[in-house]
N, CA, C and O atoms as a Tripos MOL2 file, in Angstrom:
@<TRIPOS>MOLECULE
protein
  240   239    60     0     0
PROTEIN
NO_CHARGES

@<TRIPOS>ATOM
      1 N          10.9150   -7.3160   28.0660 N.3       1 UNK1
      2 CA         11.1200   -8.7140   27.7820 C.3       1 UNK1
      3 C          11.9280   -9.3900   28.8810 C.2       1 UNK1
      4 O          11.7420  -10.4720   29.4390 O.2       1 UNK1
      5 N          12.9180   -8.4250   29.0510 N.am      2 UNK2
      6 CA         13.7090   -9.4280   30.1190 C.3       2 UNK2
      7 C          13.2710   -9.8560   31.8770 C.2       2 UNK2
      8 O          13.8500  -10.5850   32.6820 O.2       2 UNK2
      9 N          11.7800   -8.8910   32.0130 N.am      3 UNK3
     10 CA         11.0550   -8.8840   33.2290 C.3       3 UNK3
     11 C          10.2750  -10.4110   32.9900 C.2       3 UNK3
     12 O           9.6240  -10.7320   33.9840 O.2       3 UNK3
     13 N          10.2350  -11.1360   32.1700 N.am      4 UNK4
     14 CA          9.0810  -11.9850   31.9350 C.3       4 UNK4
     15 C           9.4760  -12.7750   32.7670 C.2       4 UNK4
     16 O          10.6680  -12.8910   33.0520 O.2       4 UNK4
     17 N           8.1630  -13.7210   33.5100 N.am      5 UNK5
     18 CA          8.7890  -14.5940   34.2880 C.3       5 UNK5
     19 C           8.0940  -15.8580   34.3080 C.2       5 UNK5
     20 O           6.8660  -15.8520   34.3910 O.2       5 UNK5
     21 N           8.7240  -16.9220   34.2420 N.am      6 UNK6
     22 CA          8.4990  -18.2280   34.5180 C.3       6 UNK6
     23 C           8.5220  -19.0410   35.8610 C.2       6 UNK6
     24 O           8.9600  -20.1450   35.5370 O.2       6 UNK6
     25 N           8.2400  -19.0390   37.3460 N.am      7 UNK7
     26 CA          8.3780  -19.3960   38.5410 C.3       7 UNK7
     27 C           9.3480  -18.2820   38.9460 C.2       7 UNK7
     28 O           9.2550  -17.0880   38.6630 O.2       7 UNK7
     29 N          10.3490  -18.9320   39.6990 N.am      8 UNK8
     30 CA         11.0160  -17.8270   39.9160 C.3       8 UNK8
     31 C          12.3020  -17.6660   38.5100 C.2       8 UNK8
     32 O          12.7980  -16.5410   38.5840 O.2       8 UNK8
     33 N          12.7230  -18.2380   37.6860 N.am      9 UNK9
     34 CA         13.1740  -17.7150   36.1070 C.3       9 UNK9
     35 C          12.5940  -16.3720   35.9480 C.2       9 UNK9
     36 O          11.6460  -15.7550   36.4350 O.2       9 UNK9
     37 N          13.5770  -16.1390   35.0270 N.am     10 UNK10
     38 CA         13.2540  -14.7810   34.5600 C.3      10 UNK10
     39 C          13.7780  -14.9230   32.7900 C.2      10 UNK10
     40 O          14.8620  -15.4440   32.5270 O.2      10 UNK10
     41 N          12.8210  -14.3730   31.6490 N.am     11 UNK11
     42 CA         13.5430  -15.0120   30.6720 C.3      11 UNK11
     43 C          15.2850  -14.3790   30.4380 C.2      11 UNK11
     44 O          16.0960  -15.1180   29.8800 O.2      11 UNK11
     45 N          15.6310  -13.2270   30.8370 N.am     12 UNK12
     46 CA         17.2470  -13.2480   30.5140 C.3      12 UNK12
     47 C          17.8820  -13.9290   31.4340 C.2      12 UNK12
     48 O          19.1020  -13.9500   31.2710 O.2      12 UNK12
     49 N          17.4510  -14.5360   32.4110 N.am     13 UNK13
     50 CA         18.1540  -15.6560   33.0430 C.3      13 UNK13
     51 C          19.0710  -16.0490   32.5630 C.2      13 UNK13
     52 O          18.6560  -15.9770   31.4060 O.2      13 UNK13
     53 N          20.5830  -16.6500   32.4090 N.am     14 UNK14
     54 CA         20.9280  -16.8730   31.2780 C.3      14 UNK14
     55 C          21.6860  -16.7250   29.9470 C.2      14 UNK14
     56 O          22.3010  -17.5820   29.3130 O.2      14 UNK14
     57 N          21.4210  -14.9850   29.6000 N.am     15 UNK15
     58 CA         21.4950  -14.3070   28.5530 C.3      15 UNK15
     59 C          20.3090  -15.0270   27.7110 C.2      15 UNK15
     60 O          20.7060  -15.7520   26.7990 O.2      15 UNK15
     61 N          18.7430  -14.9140   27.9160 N.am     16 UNK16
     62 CA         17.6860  -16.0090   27.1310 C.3      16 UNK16
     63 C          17.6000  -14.6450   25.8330 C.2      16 UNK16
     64 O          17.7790  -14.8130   24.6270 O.2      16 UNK16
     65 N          17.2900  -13.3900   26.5000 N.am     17 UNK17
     66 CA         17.2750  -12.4410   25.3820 C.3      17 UNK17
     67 C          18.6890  -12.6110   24.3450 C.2      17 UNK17
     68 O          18.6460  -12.8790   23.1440 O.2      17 UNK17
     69 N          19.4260  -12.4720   24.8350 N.am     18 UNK18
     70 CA         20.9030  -12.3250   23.5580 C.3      18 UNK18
     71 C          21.1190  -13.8220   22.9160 C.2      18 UNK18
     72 O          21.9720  -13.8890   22.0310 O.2      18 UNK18
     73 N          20.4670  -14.9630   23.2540 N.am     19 UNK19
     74 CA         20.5260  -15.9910   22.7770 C.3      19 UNK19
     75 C          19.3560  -16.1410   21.1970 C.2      19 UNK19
     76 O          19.5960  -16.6610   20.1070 O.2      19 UNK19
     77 N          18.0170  -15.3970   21.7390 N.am     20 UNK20
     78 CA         17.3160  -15.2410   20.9850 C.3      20 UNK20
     79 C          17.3820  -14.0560   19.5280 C.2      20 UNK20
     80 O          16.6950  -13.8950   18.5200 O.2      20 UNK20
     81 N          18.6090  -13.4060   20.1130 N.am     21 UNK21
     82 CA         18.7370  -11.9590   19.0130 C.3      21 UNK21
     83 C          19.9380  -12.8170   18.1040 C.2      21 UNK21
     84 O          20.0040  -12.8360   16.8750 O.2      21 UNK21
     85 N          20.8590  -13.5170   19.0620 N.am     22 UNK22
     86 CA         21.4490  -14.5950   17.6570 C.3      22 UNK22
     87 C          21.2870  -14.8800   16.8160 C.2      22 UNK22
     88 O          22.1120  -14.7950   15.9060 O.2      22 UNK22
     89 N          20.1440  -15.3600   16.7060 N.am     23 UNK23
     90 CA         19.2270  -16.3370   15.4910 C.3      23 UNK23
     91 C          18.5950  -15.1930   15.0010 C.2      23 UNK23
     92 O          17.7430  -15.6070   14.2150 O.2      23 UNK23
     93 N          18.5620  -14.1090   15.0430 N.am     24 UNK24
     94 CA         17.8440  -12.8660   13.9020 C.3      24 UNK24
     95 C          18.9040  -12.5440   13.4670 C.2      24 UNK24
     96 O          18.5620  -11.6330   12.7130 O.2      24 UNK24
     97 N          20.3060  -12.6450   13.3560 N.am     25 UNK25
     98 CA         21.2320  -11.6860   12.5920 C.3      25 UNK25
     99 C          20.5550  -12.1690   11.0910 C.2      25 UNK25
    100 O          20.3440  -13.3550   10.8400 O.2      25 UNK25
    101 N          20.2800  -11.1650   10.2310 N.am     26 UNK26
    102 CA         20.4990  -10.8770    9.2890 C.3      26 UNK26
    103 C          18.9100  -10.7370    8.7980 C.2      26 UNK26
    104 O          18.5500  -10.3530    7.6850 O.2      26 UNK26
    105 N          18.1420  -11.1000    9.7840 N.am     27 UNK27
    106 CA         16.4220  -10.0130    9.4330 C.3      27 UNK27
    107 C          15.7630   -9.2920    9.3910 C.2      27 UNK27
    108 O          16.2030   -8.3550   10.0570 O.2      27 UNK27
    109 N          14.8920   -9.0750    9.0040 N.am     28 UNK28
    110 CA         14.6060   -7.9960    8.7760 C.3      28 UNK28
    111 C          13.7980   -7.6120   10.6580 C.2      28 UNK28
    112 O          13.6240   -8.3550   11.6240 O.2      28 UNK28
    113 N          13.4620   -5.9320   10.4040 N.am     29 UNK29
    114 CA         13.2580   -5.5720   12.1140 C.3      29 UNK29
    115 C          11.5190   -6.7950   12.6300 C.2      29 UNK29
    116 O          11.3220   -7.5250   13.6010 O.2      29 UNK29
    117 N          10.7530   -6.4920   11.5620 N.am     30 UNK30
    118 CA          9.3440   -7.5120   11.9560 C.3      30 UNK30
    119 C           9.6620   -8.1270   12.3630 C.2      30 UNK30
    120 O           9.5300   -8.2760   13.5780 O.2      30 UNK30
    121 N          10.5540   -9.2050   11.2910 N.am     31 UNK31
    122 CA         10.8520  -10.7940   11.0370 C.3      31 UNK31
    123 C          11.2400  -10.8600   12.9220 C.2      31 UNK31
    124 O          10.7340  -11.5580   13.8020 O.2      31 UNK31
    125 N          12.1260  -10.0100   12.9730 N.am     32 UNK32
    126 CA         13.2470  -10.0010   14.6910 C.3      32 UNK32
    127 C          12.0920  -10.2790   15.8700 C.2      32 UNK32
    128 O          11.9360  -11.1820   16.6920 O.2      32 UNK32
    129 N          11.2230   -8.8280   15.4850 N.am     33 UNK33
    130 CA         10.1150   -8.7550   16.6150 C.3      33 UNK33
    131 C           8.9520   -9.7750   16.6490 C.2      33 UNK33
    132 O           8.3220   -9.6440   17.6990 O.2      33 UNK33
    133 N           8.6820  -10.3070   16.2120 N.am     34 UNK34
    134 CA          8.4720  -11.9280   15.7840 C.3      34 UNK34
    135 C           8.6170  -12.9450   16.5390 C.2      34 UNK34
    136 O           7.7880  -13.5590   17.2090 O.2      34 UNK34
    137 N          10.3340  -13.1760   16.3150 N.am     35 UNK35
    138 CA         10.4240  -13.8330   16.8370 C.3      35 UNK35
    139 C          10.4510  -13.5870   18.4810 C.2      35 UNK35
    140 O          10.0400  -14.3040   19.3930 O.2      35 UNK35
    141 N          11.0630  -12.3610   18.4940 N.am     36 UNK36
    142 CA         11.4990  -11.8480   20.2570 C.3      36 UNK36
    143 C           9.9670  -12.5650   20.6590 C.2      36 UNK36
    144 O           9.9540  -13.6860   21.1690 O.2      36 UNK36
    145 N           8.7370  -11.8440   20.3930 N.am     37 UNK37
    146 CA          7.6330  -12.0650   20.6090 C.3      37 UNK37
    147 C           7.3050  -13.1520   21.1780 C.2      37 UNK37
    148 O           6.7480  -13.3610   22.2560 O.2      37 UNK37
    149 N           7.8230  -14.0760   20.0980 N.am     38 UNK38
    150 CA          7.0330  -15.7680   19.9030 C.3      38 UNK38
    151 C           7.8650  -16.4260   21.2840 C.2      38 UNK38
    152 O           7.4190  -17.0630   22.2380 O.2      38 UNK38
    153 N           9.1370  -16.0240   20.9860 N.am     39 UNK39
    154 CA         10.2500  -16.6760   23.0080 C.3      39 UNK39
    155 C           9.3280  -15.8970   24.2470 C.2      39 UNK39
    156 O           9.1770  -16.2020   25.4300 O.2      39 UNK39
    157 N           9.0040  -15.2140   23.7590 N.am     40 UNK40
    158 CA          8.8080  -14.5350   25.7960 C.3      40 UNK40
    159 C           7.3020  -15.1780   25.6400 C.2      40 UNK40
    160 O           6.9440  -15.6900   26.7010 O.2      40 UNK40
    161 N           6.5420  -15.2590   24.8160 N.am     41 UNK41
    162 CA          5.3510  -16.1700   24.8390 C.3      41 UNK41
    163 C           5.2990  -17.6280   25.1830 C.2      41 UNK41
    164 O           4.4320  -18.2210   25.8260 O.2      41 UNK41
    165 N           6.3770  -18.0840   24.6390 N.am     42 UNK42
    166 CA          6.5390  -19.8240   24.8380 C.3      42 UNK42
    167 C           7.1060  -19.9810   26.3110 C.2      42 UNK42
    168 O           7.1080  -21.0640   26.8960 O.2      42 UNK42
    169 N           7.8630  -18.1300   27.1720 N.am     43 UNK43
    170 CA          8.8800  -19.1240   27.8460 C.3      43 UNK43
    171 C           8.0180  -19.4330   29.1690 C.2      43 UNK43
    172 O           8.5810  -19.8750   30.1710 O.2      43 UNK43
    173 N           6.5890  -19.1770   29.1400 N.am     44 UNK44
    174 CA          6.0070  -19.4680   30.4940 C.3      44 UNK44
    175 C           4.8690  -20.1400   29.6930 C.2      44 UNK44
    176 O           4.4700  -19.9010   28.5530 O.2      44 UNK44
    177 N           4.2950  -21.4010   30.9620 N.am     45 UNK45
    178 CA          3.1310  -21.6550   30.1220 C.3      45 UNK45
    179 C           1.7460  -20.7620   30.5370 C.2      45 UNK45
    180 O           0.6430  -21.3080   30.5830 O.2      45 UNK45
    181 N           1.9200  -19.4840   30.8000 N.am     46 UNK46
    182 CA          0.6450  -18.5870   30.6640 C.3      46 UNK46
    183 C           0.6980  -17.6270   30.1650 C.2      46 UNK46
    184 O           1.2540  -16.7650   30.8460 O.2      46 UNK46
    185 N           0.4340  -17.3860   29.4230 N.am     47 UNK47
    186 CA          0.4180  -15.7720   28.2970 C.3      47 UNK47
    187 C           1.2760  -14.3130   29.7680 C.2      47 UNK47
    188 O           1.1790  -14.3320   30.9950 O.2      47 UNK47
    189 N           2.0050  -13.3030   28.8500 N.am     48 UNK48
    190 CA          2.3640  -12.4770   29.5620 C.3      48 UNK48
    191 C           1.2320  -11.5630   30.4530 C.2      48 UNK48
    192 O           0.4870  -10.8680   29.7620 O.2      48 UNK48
    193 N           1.0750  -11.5170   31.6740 N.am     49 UNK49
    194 CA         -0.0280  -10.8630   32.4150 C.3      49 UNK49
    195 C          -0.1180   -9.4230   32.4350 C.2      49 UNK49
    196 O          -1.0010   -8.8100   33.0350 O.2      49 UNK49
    197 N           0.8600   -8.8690   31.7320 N.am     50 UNK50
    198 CA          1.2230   -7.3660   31.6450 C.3      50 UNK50
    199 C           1.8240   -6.7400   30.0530 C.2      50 UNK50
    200 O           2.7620   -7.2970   29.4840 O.2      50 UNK50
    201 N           1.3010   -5.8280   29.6210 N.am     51 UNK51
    202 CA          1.5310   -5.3310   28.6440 C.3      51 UNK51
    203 C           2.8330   -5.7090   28.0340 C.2      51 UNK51
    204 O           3.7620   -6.1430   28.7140 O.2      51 UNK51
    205 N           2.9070   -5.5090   26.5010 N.am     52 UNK52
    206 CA          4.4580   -6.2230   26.0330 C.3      52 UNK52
    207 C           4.8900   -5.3050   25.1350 C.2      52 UNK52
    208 O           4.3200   -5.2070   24.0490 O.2      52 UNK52
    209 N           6.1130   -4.3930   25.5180 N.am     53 UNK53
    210 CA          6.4380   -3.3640   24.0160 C.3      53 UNK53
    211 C           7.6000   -3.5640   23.8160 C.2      53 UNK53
    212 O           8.3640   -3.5830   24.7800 O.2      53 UNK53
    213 N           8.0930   -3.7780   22.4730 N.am     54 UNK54
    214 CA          9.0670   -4.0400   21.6160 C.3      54 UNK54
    215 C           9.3640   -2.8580   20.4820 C.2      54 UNK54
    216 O           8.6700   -2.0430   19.8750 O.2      54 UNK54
    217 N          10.4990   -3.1410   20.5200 N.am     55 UNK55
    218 CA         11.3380   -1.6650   19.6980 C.3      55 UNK55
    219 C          12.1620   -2.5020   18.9880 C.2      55 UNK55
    220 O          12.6690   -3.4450   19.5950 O.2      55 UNK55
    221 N          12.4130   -2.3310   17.7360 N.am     56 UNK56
    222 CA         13.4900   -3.2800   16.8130 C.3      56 UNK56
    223 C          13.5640   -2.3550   15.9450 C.2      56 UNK56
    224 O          12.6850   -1.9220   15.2000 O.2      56 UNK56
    225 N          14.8050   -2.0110   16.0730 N.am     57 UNK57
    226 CA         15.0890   -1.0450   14.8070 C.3      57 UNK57
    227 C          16.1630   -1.3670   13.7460 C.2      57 UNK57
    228 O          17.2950   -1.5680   14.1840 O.2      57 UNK57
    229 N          15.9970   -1.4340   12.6100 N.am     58 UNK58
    230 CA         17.4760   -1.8100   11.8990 C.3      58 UNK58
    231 C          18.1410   -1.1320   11.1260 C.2      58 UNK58
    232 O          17.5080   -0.5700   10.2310 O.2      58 UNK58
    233 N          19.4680   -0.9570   11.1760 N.am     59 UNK59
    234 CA         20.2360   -0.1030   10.5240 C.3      59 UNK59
    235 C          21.0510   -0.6190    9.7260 C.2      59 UNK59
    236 O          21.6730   -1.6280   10.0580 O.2      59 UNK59
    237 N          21.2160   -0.0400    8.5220 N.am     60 UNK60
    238 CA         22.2650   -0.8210    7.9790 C.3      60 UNK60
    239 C          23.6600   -0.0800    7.9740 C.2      60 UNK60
    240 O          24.6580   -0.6460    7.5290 O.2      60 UNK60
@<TRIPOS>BOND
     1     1     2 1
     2     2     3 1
     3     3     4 2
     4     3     5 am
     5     5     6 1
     6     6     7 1
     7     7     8 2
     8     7     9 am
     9     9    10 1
    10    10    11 1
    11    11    12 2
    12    11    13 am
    13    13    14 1
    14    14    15 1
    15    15    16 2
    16    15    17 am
    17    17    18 1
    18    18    19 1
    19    19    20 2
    20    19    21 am
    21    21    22 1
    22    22    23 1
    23    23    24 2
    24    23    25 am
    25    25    26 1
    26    26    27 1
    27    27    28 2
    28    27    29 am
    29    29    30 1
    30    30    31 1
    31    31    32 2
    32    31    33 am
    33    33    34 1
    34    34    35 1
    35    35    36 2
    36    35    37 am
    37    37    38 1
    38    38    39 1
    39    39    40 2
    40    39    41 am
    41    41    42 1
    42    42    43 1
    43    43    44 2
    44    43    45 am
    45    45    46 1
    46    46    47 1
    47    47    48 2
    48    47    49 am
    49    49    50 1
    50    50    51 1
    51    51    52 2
    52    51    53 am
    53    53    54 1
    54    54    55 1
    55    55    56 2
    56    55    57 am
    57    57    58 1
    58    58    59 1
    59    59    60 2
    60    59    61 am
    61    61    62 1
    62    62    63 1
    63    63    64 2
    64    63    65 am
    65    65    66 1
    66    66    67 1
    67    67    68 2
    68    67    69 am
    69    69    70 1
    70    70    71 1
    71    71    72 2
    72    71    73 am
    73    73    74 1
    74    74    75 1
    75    75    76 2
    76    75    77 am
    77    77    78 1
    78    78    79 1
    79    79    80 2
    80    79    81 am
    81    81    82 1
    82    82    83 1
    83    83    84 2
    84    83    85 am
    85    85    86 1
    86    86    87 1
    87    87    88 2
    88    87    89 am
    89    89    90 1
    90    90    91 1
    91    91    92 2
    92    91    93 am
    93    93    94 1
    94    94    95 1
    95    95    96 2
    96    95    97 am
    97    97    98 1
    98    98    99 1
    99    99   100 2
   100    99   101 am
   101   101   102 1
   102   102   103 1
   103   103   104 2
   104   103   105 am
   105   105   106 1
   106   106   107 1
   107   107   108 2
   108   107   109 am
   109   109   110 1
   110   110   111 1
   111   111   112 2
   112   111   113 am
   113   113   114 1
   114   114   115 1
   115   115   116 2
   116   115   117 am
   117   117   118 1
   118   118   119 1
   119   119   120 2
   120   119   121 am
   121   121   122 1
   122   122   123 1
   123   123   124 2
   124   123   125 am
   125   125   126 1
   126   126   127 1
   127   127   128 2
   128   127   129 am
   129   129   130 1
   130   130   131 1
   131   131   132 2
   132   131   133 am
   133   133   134 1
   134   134   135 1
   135   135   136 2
   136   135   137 am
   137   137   138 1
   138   138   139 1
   139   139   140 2
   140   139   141 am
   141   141   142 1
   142   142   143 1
   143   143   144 2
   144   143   145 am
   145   145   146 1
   146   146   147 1
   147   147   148 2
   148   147   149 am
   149   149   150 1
   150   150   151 1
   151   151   152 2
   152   151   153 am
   153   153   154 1
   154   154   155 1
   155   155   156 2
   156   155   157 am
   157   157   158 1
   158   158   159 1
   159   159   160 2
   160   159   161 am
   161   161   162 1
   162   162   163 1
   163   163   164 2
   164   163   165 am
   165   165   166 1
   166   166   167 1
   167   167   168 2
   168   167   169 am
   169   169   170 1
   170   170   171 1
   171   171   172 2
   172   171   173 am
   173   173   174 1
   174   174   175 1
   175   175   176 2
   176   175   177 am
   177   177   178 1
   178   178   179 1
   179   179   180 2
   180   179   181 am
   181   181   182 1
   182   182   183 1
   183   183   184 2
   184   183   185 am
   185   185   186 1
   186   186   187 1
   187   187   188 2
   188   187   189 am
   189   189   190 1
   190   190   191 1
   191   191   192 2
   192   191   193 am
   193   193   194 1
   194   194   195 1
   195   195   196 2
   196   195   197 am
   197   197   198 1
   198   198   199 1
   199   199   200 2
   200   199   201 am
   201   201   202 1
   202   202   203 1
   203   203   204 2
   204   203   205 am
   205   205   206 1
   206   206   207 1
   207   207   208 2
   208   207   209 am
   209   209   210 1
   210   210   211 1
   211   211   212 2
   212   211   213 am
   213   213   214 1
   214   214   215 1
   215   215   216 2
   216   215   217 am
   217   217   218 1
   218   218   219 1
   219   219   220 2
   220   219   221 am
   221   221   222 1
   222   222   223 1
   223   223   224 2
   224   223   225 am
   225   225   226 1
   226   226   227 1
   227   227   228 2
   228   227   229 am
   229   229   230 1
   230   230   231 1
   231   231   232 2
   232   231   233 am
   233   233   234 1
   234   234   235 1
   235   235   236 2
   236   235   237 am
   237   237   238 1
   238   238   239 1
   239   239   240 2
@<TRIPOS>SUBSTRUCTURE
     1 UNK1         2 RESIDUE 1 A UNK
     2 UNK2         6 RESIDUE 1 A UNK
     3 UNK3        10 RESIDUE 1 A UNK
     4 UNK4        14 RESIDUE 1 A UNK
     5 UNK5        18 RESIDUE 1 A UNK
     6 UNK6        22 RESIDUE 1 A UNK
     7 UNK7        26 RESIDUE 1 A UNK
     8 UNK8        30 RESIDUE 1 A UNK
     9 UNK9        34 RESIDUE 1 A UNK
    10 UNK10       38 RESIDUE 1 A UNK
    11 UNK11       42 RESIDUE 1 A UNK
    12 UNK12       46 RESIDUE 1 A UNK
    13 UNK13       50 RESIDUE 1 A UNK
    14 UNK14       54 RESIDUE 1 A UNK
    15 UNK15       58 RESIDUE 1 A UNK
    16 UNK16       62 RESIDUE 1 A UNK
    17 UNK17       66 RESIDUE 1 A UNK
    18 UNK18       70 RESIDUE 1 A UNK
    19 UNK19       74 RESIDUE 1 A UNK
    20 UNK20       78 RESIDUE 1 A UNK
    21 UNK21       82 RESIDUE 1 A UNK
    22 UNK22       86 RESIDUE 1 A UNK
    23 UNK23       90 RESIDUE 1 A UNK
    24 UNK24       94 RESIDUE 1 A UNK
    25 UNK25       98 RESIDUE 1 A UNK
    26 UNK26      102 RESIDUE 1 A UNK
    27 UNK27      106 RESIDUE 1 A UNK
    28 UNK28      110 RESIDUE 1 A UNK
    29 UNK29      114 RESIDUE 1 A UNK
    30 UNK30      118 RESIDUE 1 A UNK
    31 UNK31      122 RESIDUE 1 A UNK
    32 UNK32      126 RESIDUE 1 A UNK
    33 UNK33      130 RESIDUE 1 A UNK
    34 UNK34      134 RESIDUE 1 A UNK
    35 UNK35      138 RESIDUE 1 A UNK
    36 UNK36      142 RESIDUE 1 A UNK
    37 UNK37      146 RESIDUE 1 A UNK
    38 UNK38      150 RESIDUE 1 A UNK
    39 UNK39      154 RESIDUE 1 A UNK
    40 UNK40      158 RESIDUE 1 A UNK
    41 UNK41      162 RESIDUE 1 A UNK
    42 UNK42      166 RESIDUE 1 A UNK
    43 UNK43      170 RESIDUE 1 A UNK
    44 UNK44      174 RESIDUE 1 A UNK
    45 UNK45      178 RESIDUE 1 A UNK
    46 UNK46      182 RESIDUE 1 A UNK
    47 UNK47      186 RESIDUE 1 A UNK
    48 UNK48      190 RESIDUE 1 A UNK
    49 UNK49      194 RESIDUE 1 A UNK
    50 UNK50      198 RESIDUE 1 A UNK
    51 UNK51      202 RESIDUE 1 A UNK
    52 UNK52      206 RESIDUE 1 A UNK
    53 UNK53      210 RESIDUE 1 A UNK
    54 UNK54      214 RESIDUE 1 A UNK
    55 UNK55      218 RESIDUE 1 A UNK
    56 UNK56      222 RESIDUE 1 A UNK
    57 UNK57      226 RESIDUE 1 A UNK
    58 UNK58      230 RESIDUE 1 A UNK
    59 UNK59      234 RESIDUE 1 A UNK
    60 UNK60      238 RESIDUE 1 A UNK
């Protein structure tokens, strides 16, 4: 996720990843990967050109 790139941006530019894991405290792991998903999709306007794997695990 944090390789994604927008021109020369990069989405953790920033902290864009730890900004986006903010707004999941308290969901479930899908709900999280979801959203992670739906940011690195929006943050360029062309779909990711390279494979995308996500790991969300939750513990209580």
């Amino acid at each position: 996720m944090t390789e994604r790139r927008s021109g020369p941006l990069m989405f953790d530019d920033g902290d864009g990843l730890a900004r986006v894991l903010a707004g999941c405290a308290g969901l479930p792991a899908d709900a999280t990967a979801d959203r992670i998903r739906r940011a690195v999709h929006e943050f360029a306007e062309q779909p990711p050109d390279d494979d995308v794997a996500l790991l969300v695990l939750h513990a209580d």
